[in-house]
N, C-alpha and C positions, 0 to 999 in steps of 0.2 A: 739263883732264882729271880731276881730283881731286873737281871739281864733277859731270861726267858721270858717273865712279863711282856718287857718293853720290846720285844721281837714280837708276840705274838699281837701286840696293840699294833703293831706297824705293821704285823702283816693284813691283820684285820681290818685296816684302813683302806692297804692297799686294794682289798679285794673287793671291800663297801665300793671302793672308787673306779675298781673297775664295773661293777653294777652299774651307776649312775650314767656313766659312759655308754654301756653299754644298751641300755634304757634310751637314755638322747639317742644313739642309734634309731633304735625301733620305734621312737616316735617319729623320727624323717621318715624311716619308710611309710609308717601308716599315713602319715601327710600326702608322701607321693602317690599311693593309691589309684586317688581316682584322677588323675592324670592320664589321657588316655593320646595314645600315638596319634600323628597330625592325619595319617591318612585314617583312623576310624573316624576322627572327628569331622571328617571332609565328605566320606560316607552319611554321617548324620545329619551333618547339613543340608547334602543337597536331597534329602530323603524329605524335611523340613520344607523346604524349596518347591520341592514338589507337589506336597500337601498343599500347602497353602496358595500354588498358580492352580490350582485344579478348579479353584471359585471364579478365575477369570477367564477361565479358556472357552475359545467363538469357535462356533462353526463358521470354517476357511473355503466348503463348499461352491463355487458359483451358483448353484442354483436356492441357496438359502442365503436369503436378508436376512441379520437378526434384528432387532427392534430393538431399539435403544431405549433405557430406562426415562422415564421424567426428568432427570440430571442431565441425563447425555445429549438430550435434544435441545440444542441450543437455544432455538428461537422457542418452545415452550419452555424449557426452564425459565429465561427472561423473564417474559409474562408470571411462570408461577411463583419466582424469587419476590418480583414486584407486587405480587397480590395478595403475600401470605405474610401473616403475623400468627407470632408463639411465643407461648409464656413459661413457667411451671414456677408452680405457688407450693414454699416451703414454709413450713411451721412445726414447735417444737422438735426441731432435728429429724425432721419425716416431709418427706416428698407427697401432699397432697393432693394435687392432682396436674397435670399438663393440659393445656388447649390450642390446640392449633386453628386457626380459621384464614380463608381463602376467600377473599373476595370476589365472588363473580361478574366484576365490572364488564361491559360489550368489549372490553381490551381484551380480557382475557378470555372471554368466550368467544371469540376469535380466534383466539390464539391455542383455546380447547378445542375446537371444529375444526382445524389443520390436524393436530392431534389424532383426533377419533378418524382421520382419512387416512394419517402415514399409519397406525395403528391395526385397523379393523378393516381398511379399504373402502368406505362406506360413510354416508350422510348420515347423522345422526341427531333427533332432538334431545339430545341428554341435556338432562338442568334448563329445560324447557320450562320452567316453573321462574326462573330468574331474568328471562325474556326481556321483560317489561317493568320490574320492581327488584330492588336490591334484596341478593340472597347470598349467603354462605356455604359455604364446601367448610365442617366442622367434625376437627378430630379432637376427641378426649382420652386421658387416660389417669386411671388412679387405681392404688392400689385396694382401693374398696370397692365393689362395685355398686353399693348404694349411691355411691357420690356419682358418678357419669347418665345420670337420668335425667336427661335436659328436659325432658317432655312434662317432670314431675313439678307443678309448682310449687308445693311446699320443700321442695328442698333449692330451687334454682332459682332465681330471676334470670333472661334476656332481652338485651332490648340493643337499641341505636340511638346514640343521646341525639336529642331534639337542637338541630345545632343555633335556633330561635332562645332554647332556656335547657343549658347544660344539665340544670337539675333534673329535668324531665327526661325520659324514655320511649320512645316508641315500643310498642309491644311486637312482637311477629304472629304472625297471621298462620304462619307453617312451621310447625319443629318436626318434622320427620325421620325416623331411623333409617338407616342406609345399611341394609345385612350383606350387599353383593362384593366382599371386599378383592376378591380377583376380579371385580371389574373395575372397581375405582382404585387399585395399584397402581394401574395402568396409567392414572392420570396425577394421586395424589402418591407422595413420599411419607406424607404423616400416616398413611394409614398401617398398620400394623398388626399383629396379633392378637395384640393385645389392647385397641384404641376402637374405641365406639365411634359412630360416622352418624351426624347431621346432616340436613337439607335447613338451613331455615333462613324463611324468606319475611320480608315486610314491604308495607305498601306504602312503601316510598318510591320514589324512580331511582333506576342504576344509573350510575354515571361512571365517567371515568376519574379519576382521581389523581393518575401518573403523570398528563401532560401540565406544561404549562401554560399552556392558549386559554386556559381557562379564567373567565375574569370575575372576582370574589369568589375562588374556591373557598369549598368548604368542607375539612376534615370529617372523614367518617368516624367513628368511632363507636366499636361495637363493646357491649358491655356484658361480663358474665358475673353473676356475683352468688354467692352460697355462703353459708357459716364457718367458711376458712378464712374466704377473701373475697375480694371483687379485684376484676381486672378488665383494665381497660385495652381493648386493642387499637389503633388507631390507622386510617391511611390518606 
C-alpha cells in the first residue's frame, strides 16, 4: 500500500507537470496570435499610405494652376511670419483663450496686394480701412464663447500702448467682426473654425516696424486684457 501511495503521488505529479507545460504551450500560441505575415502587414501599410497622401494630392493638369496656401507662397508668407504675433493664455490647467494678430504695416499690405492678384486676378481695396492708420488682422479663440467678444467692453479692453507713457493705451476707433472666413483663409492661417476674426484700427499712423533704416524706432505693442490675463504683443 505505502508503495502504491508513492506511485500514485508521482504519478500525479507527473501529470500536474505535464499540465503546466502544457499550459506555457498555449500561452505562446495566444502570444503569437496577433502576429500577422509580413505580406498582410505590407497590404496595410501601404493602404495607410494611401490614406493619408490623399490630403496632398495636386492637380497635375497643364491647364490648372493651383494656388498655393498662405505658407506656400513664399514672399507672402515672409511678410505674414514677420507681421504676426500669438499667444494662448493658460490658467488653472484650462486653455483660456488664444490671440493671434497681424500687423497691417504698408510692408505687408504690400505684400497682401501681390496676394489678392496671384489669388483672385484682381486689384483689390481690402483692409482699406488700415490705409492710413495702424490696424489689425485679429484671430481669437476660446473655449467659451462669452470670452472672444472684443467689441463687448465690459468684458475686454484694446488698446496700443502710448509708446510716450507705457502705462497708457490708445483706444481704437474700429473693432469690427470679420464673418467671411473663406475669404480671409486665403490670406490668414490663424483663421479657423473655430476662431472669431477682427478688423481693428486706431488713429495712429502705420508704419513699418521690420526695416532697420528706421531712426528711433519705436516698438508697437498691442494690448489685449480681460479677467484671465493681459497680453501683450509686441513688433
Amino acid at each position: 500500500m505505502p508503495t502504491r501511495n508513492c506511485t500514485t503521488v508521482s504519478n500525479r505529479a507527473a501529470i500536474k507537470s505535464q499540465f503546466k507545460a502544457l499550459g506555457s504551450e498555449k500561452k505562446d500560441e495566444v502570444i503569437m496570435i496577433p502576429y500577422l505575415p509580413k505580406s498582410t502587414l505590407r497590404q496595410i501599410l501601404l493602404t495607410v499610405i494611401c490614406f493619408a497622401a490623399t490630403s496632398c494630392i495636386y492637380s497635375v493638369e497643364d491647364d490648372i494652376k493651383v494656388t498655393p496656401a498662405p505658407s506656400e507662397d513664399l514672399d507672402f508668407a515672409k511678410a505674414l511670419s514677420n507681421s504676426t504675433q500669438s499667444r494662448t493664455v493658460f490658467k488653472e490647467f484650462e486653455t483660456r483663450y488664444q490671440v493671434t494678430a497681424t500687423y497691417l504695416s504698408p510692408e505687408f499690405r504690400a505684400a497682401f496686394a501681390k496676394r489678392i492678384e496671384k489669388v483672385y486676378k484682381k486689384s483689390d481695396l481690402n483692409l482699406s480701412e488700415a490705409a492710413e492708420k495702424a490696424g489689425f488682422f485679429v484671430s481669437i479663440h476660446s473655449p467659451e464663447d462669452d470670452r472672444v467678444d472684443l467689441t463687448n467692453p465690459h468684458h475686454w479692453t484694446v488698446g496700443v500702448e502710448d509708446p510716450t507713457n507705457s502705462k497708457a493705451l490708445f483706444k481704437p476707433i474700429l473693432i469690427k467682426r470679420l464673418n467671411d472666413k473663406e475669404r480671409w483663409r486665403a490670406y490668414f492661417e490663424s483663421v479657423t473654425d473655430w476662431t472669431v476674426e477682427y478688423l481693428v484700427i486706431f488713429d495712429i499712423p502705420s508704419t513699418n516696424v521690420n526695416t532697420s533704416k528706421l531712426l528711433n524706432k519705436k516698438n508697437i505693442v498691442l494690448t489685449f486684457a480681460n479677467a484671465d490675463a493681459q497680453v501683450s504683443l509686441m513688433w
